[in-house]
N, C-alpha and C positions, 0 to 999 in steps of 0.2 A: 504494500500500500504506500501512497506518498500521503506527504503530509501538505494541506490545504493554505490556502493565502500562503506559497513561497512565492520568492518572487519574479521567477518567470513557468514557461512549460519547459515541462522534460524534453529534452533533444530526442526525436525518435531512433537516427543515426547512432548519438553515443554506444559507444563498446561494439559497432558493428562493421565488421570488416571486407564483408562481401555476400554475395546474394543469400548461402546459405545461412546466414547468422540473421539476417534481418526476415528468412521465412520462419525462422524458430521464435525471432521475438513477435513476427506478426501472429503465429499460431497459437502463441502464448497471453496476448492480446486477447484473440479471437474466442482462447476458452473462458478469459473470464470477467469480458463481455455478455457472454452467451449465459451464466454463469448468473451473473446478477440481471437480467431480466428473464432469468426462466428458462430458456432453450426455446427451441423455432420446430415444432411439431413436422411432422411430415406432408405436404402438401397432399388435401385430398384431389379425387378426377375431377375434372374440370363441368362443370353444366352449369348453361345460365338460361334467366327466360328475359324473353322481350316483352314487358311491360307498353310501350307507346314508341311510337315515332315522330320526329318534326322536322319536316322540311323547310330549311333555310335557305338565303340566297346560295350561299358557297358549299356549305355541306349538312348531313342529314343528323339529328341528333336524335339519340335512340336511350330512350330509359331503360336500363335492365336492373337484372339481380343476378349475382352470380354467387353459387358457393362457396362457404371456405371452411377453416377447419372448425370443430367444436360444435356440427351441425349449423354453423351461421350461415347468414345471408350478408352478401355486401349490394346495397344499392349503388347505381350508378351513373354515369353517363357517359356515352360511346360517343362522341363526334367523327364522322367519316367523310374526311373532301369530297366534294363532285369533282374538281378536276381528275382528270385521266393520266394516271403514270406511265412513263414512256414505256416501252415497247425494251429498252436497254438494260431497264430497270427488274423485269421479270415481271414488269406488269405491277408492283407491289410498292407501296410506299411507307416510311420511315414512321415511327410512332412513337408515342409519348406517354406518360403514367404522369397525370397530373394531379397534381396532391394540394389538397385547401389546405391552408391558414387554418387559425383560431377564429374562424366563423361559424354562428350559429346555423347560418343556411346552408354548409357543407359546401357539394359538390357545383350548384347553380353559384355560387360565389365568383368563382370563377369561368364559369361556361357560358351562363345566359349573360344580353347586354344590361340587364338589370343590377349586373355586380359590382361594388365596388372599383371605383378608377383605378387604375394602375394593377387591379389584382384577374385582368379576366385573361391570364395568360394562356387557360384552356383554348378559349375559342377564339382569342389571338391564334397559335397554334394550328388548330386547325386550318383555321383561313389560309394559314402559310405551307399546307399543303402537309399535314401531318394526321395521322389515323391518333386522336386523344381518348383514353381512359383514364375519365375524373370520379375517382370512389369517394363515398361519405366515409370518413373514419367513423369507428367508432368514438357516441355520443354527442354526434353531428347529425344535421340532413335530415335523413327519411332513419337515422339509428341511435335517436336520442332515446335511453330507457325509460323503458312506462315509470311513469309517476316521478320519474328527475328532472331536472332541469338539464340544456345541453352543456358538455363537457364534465359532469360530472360521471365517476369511474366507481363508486362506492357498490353498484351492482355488480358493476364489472369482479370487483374483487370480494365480492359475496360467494362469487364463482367459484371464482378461481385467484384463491389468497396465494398460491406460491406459481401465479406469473404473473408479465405485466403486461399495461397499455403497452407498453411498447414492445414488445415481443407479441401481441394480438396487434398493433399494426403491422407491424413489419409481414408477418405472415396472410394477414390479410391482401398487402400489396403483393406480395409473390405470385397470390391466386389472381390477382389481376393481369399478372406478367402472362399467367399461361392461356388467361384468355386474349391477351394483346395477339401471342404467338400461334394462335389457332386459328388465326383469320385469314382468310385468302387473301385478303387486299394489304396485310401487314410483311414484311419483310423482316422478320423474324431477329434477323442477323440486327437490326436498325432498332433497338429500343432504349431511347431514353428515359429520364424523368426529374421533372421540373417540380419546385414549391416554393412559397412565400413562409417565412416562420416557422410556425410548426408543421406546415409541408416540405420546408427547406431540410430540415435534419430528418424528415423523415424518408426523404427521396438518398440523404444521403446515407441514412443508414439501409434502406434498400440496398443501394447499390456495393452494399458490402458482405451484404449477406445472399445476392442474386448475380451473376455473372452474366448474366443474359441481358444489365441494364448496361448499354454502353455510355452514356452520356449521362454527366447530372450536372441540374443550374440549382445553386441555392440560392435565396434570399432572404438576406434575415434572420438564416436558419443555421447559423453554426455560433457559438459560446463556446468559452472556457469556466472553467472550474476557479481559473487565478484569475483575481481581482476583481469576479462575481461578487458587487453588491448583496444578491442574492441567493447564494448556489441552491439553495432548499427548492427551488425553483423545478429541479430536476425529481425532488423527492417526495415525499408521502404529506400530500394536504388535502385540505376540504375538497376542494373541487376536481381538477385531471391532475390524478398522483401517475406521472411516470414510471419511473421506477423506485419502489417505497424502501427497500432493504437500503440507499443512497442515505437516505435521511440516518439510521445511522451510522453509518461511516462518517457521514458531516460532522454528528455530535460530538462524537469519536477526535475529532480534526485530522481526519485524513479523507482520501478519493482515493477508488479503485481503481483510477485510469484519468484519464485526462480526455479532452473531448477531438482533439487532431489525432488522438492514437486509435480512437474510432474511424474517424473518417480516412485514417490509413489501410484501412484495412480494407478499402476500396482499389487503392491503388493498383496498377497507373491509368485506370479509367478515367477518361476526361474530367473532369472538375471547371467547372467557373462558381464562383463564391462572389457574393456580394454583401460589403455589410458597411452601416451607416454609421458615420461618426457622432450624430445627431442622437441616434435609436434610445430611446427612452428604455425601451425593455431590456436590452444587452447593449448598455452605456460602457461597458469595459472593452474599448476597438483595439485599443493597443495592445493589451496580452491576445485581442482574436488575432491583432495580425503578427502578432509575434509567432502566432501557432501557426500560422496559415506561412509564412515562410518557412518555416519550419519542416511541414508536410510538402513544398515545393522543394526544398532541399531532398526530400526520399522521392520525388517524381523524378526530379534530376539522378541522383545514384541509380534508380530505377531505366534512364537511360530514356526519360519520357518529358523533360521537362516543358515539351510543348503541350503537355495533355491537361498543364494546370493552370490555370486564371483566376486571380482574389483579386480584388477591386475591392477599394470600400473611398467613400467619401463623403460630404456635410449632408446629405440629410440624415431622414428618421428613420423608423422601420418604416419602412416605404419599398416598391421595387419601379423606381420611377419609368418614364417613358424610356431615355437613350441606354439604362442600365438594361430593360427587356430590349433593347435592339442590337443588345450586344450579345445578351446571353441569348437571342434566336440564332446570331451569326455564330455564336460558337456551338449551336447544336446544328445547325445548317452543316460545318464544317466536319464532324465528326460523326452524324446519323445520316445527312440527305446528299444523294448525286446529282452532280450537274444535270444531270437530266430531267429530275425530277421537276 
């Protein structure tokens, strides 16, 4: 364990001298990670049904529900271009696992034009020529618990006391991956995934527990543990407790891990990170971008340093306009073909 408020992040490099030493410390990461939010269940078969359809100018948007584990249901929504992929492309286009924020209305937050400015990256996305799957997390959307209020987890862990929201998302979004990868029209080899906030770490810790996501944009959604105002943030409260076994290890004054030795464990899958010097909720940019160079430093030893992008600059938690035109162009670059 480390101990909590030192004063920068752990180097993830330190003591490691070449590829084999840094897969023993990512696997050692990896178990106990996996460790304190529960472990990642085995993906059930794949079945969704289609609830409704809506034809918009550009592309079709389709209400479903699809499986996942624990006998759940995930709501959704499928966004499908009309535009026609080329003929080079195998007929199939690039796709996206679009993940809400901390909004009540989940999935529509982002997909319909009724959602908040700056956040409907969904059906941005799509327009731009991308097959999007935007799930409600749980205690969101159409999967807020009878008789709770949204975001609150306390049924959730009535359940199931030894795992977490975040191990029932992460898992939840996997089953979304296999229904991305099931679709004729999706290119299987092409999937990313994009979020704002708490879609941002949750795209990132997808992509660390799924191999199948090539591309992730965060926003807003990566912290550190050092010089968190808050860290409990991550641990056992009234409302969305993360993961609760955290809270005490805080008391305790140590952390199991740091938050960029998670998101290494993605590597060297593309990354762009964005994060606001402004951001009222993760006010501490300087240890994120301490961390965020940091994890650039193992893209680089990893012999990838172009697959990583952190930006952060003056506003808030925000993911403004020219920050999504950057992060479309860095998924453009890494999921979609010229052809497209």
């Amino acid at each position: 364990m480390e101990r909590l408020n030192r004063e920068g992040v752990p180097k993830l490099l330190d003591g490691i001298a070449d590829a084999t030493a840094w897969e023993a410390k990512r696997s050692a990461i990896e178990e106990r990670w996996l460790a304190f939010i529960g472990g990642l269940p085995e993906r059930v078969p794949l079945r969704y049904d289609v609830l409704a359809e809506t034809e918009e100018e550009r592309h079709t948007r389709i209400h479903l529900r699809y499986d996942s584990v624990d006998g759940d249901l995930v709501t959704a929504y499928l966004l499908v271009p009309k535009r026609k992929p080329s003929a080079s492309s195998g007929g199939r286009l690039p796709a996206i696992m679009a993940l809400h924020q901390t909004a009540n209305e989940g999935k529509a937050e982002i997909c319909l034009p009724t959602g908040t400015a700056n956040r409907r990256y969904g059906l941005e996305l799509a327009d731009r020529g991308y097959v999007v799957l935007a799930p409600d997390t749980i205690t969101a959307g159409e999967r807020v618990y009878e008789g709770a209020a949204p975001f609150r987890t306390a049924p959730f862990y009535e359940r199931y006391p030894a795992w977490t929201a975040v191990g029932k998302m992460i898992a939840d979004h996997r089953q979304g991956v296999d229904l991305l990868a099931s679709l004729d029209c999706v290119d299987a080899d092409r999937i990313g995934a994009i979020g704002h906030s708490l879609g941002g770490y949750n795209a990132i810790f997808l992509a660390g527990a799924d191999e199948r996501i090539r591309a992730v944009v965060s926003s807003c959604g990566f912290a550190t543990f050092a010089g968190d105002p808050n860290p409990n943030r991550w641990g056992r409260r009234d409302w969305f407790s993360h993961i609760p076994a955290l809270t005490d290890e805080l008391e305790r004054g140590t952390v199991p891990f740091e938050w960029h030795e998670i998101a290494a464990l993605a590597a060297p899958t593309p990354l762009f990170n964005w994060s606001g010097q402004a951001d009222a909720i993760f006010p501490h940019w300087e240890p994120i971008a301490e961390a965020m160079r940091d994890l650039h430093g193992l893209y680089a030893r990893l012999g990838a340093p172009e697959r990583m992008l952190s930006l952060d600059g003056t506003s808030g938690h925000d993911f403004p306009g020219p920050v999504r035109a950057a992060a479309y162009d860095f998924l453009d670059r890494w999921l979609a073909r010229e052809e497209d």
